[in-house]
Biotite code that builds the C-alpha atoms (Angstrom):
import biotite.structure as struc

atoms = struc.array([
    struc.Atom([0.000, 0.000, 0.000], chain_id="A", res_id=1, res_name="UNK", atom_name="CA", element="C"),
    struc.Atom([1.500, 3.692, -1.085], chain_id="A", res_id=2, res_name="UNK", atom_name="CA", element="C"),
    struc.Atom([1.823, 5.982, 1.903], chain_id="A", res_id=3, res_name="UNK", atom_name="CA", element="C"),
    struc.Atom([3.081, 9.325, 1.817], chain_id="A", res_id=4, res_name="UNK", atom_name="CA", element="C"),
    struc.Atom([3.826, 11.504, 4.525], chain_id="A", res_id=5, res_name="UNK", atom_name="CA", element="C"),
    struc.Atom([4.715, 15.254, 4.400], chain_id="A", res_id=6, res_name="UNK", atom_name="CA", element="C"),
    struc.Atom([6.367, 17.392, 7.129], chain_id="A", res_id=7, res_name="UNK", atom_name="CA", element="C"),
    struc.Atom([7.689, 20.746, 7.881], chain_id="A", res_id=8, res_name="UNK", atom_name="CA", element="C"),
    struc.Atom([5.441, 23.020, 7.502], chain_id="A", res_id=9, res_name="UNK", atom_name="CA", element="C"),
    struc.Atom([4.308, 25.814, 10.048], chain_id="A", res_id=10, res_name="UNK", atom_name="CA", element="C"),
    struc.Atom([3.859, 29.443, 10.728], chain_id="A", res_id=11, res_name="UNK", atom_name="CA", element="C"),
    struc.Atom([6.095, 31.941, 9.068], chain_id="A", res_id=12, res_name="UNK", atom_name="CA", element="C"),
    struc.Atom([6.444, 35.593, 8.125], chain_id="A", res_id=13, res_name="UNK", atom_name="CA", element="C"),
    struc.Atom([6.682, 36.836, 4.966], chain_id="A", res_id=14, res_name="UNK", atom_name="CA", element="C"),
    struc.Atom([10.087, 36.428, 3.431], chain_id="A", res_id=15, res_name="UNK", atom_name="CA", element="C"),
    struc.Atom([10.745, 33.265, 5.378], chain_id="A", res_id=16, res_name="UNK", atom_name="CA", element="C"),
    struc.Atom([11.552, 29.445, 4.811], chain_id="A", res_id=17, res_name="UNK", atom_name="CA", element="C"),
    struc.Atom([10.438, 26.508, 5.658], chain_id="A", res_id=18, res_name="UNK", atom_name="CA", element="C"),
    struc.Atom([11.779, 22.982, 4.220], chain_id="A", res_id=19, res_name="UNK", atom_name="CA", element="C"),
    struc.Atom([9.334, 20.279, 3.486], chain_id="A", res_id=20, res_name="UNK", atom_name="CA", element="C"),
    struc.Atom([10.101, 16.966, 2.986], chain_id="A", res_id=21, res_name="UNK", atom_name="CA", element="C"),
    struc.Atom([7.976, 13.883, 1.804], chain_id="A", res_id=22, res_name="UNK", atom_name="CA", element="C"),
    struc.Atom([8.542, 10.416, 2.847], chain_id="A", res_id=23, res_name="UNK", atom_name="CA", element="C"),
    struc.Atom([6.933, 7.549, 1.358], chain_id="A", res_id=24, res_name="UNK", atom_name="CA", element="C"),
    struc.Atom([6.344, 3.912, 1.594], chain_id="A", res_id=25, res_name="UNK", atom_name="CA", element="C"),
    struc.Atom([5.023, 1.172, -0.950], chain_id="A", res_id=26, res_name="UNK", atom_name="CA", element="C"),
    struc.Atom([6.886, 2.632, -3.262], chain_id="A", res_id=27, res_name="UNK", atom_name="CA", element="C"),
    struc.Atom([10.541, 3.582, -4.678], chain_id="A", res_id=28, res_name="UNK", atom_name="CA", element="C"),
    struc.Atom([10.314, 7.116, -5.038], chain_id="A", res_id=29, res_name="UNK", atom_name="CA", element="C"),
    struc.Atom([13.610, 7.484, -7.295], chain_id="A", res_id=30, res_name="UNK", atom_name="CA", element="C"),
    struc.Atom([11.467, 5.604, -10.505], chain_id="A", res_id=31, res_name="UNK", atom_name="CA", element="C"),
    struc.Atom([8.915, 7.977, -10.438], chain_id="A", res_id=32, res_name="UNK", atom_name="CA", element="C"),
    struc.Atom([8.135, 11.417, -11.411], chain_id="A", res_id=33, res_name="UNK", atom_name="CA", element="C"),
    struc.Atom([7.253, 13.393, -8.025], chain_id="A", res_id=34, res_name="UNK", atom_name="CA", element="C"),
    struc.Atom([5.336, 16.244, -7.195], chain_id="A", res_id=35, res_name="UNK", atom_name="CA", element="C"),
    struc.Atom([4.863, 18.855, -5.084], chain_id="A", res_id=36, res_name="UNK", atom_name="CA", element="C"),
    struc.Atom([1.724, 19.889, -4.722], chain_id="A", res_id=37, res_name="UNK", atom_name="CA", element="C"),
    struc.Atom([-0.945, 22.527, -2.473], chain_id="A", res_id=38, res_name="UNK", atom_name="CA", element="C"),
    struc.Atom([-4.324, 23.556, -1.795], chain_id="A", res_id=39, res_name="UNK", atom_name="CA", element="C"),
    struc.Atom([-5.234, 26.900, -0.111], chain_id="A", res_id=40, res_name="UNK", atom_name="CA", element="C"),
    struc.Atom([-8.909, 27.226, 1.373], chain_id="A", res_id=41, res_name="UNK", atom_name="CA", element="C"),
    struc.Atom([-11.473, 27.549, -0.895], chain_id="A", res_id=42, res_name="UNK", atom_name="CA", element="C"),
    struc.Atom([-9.324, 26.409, -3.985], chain_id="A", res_id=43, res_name="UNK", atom_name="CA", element="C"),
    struc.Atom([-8.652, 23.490, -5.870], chain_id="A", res_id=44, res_name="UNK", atom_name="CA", element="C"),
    struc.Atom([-5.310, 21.961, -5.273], chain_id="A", res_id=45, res_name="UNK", atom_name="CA", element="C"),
    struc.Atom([-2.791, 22.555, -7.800], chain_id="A", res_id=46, res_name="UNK", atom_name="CA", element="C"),
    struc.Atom([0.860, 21.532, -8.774], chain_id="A", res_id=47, res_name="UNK", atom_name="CA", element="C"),
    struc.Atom([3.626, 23.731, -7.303], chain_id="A", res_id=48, res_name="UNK", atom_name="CA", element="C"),
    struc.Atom([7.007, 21.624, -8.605], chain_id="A", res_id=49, res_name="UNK", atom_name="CA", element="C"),
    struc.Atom([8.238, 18.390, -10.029], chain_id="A", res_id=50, res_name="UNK", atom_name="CA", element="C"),
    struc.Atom([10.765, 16.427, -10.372], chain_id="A", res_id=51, res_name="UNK", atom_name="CA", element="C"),
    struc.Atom([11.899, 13.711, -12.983], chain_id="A", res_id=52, res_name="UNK", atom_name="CA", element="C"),
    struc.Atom([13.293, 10.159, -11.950], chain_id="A", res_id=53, res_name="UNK", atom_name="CA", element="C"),
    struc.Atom([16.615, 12.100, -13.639], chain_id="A", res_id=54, res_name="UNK", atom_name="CA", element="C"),
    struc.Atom([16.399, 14.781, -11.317], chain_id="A", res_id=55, res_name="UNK", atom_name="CA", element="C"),
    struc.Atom([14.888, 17.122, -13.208], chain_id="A", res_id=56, res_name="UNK", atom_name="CA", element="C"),
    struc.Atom([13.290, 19.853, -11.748], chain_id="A", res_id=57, res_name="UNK", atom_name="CA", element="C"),
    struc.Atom([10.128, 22.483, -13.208], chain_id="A", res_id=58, res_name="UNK", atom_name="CA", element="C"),
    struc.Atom([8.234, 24.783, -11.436], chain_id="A", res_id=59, res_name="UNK", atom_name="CA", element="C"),
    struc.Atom([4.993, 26.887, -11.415], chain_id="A", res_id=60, res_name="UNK", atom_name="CA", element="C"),
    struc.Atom([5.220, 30.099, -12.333], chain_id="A", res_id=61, res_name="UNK", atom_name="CA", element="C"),
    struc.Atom([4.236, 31.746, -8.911], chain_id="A", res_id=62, res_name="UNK", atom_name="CA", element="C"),
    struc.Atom([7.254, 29.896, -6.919], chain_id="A", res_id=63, res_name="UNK", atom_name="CA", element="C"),
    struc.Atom([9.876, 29.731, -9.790], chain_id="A", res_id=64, res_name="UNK", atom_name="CA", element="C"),
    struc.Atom([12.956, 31.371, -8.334], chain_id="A", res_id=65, res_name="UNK", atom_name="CA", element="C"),
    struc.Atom([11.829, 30.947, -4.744], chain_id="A", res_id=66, res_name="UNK", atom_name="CA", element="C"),
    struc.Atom([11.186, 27.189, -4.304], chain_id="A", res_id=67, res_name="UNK", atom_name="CA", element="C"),
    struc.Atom([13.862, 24.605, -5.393], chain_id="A", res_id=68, res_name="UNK", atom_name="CA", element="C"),
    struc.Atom([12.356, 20.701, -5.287], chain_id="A", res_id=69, res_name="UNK", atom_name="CA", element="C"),
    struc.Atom([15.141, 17.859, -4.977], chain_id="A", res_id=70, res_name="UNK", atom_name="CA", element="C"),
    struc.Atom([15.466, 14.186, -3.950], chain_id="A", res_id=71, res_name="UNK", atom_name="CA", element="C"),
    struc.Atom([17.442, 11.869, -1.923], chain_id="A", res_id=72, res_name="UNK", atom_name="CA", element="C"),
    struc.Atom([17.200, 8.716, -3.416], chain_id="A", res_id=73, res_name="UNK", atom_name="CA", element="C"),
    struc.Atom([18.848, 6.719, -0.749], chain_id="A", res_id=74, res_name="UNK", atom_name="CA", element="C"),
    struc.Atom([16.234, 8.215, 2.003], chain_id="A", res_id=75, res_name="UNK", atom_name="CA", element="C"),
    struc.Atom([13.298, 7.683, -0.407], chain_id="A", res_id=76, res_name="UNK", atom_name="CA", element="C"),
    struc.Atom([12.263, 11.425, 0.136], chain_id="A", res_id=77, res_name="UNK", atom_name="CA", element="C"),
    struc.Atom([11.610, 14.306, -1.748], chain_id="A", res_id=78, res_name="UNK", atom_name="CA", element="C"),
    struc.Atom([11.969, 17.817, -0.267], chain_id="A", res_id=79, res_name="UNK", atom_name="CA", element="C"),
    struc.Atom([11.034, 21.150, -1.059], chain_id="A", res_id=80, res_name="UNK", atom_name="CA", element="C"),
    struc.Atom([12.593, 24.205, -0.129], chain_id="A", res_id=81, res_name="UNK", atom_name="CA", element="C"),
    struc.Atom([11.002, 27.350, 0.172], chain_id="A", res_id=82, res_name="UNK", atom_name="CA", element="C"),
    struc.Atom([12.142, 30.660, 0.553], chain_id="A", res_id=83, res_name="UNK", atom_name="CA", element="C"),
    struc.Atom([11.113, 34.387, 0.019], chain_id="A", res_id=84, res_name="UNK", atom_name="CA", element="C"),
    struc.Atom([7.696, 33.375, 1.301], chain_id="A", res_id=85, res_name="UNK", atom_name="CA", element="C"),
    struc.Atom([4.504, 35.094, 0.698], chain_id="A", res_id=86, res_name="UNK", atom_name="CA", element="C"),
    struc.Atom([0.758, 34.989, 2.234], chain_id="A", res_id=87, res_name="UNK", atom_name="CA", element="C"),
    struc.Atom([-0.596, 33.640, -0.976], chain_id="A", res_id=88, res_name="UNK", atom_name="CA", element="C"),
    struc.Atom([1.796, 30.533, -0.503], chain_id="A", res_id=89, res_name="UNK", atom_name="CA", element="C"),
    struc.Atom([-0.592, 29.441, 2.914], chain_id="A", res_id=90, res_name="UNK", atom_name="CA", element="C"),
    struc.Atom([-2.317, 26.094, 1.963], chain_id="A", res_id=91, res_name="UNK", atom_name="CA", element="C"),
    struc.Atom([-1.502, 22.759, 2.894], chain_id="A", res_id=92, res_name="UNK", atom_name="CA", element="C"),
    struc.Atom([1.201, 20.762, 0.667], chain_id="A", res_id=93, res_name="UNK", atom_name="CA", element="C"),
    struc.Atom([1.181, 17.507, -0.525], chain_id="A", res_id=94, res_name="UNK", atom_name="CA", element="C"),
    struc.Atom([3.575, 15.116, -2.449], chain_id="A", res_id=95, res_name="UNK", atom_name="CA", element="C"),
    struc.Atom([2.305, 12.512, -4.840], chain_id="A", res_id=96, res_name="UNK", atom_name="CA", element="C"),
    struc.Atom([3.745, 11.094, -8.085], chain_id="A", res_id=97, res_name="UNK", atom_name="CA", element="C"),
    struc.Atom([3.047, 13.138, -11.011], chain_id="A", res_id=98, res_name="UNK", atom_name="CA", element="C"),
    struc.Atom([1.649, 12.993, -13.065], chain_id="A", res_id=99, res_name="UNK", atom_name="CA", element="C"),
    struc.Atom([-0.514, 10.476, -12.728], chain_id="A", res_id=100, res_name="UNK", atom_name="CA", element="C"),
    struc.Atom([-1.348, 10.503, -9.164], chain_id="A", res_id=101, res_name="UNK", atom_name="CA", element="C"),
    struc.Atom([-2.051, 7.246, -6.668], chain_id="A", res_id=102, res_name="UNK", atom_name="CA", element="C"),
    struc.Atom([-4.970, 7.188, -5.139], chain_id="A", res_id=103, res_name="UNK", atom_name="CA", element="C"),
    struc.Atom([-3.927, 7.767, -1.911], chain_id="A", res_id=104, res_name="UNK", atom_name="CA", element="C"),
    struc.Atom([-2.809, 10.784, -0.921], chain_id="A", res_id=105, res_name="UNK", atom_name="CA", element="C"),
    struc.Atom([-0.944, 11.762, 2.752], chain_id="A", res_id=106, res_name="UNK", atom_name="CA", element="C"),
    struc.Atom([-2.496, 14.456, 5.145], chain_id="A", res_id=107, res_name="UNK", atom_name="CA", element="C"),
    struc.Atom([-0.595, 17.297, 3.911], chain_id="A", res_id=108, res_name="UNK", atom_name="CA", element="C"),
    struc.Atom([1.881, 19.658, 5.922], chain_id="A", res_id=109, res_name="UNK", atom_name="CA", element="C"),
    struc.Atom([0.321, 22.792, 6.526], chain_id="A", res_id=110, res_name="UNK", atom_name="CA", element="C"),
    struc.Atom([2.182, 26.287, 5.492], chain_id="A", res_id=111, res_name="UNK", atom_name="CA", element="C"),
    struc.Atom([0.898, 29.330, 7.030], chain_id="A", res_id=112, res_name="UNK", atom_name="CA", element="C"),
    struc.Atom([2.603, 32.691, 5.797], chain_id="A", res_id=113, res_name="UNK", atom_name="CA", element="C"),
    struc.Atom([1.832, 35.835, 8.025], chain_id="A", res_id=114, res_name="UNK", atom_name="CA", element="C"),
    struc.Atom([2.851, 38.309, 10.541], chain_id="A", res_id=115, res_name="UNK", atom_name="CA", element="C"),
])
């Protein structure tokens, strides 16, 4: 069964970081495309970063520049580091292969940005 559980989120002021990371189980992370993903209230969830079983790395628009997505393949995580946050990054984050997600998804890490 494919678990995934996210971590490291929290409350931050704008123009901070936070690091997420995603662990999973079931499943060998490195073979897969994996992505970042988050949904902010009200909104439908929506893809934030990626990255290829090569190690390749794209980004939305609205965090290019200010998040950077990588991997450790021997951990079987992927992480997500973000920096020069803003209020419209709050939402809860979630990792999942991309992009053809499993089913099951983990609870999310939640990222609030305010002062």
């Amino acid at each position: 069964q494919v678990q995934f559980v996210e971590s490291g989120g929290g409350l931050v002021q704008p123009g901070g970081s936070l690091r997420l990371s995603c662990a999973a189980s079931g499943i060998v992370l490195r073979i897969y495309t994996v992505g970042w993903y988050r949904q902010a209230p009200g909104k439908q969830r929506e893809l934030v970063a990626v990255i290829t079983d090569g190690g390749m790395p794209n980004y939305a628009d609205s965090v290019k520049g200010r998040f950077t997505i990588s991997r450790d393949n021997a951990k079987n995580t992927v992480s997500l580091q973000m920096n020069s946050l803003k209020p419209e990054d709050t939402a809860v984050y979630y990792c999942n292969r991309y992009p053809r997600s499993f089913a099951s998804w983990g609870q999310g890490t939640q990222v609030t940005v305010s002062s």
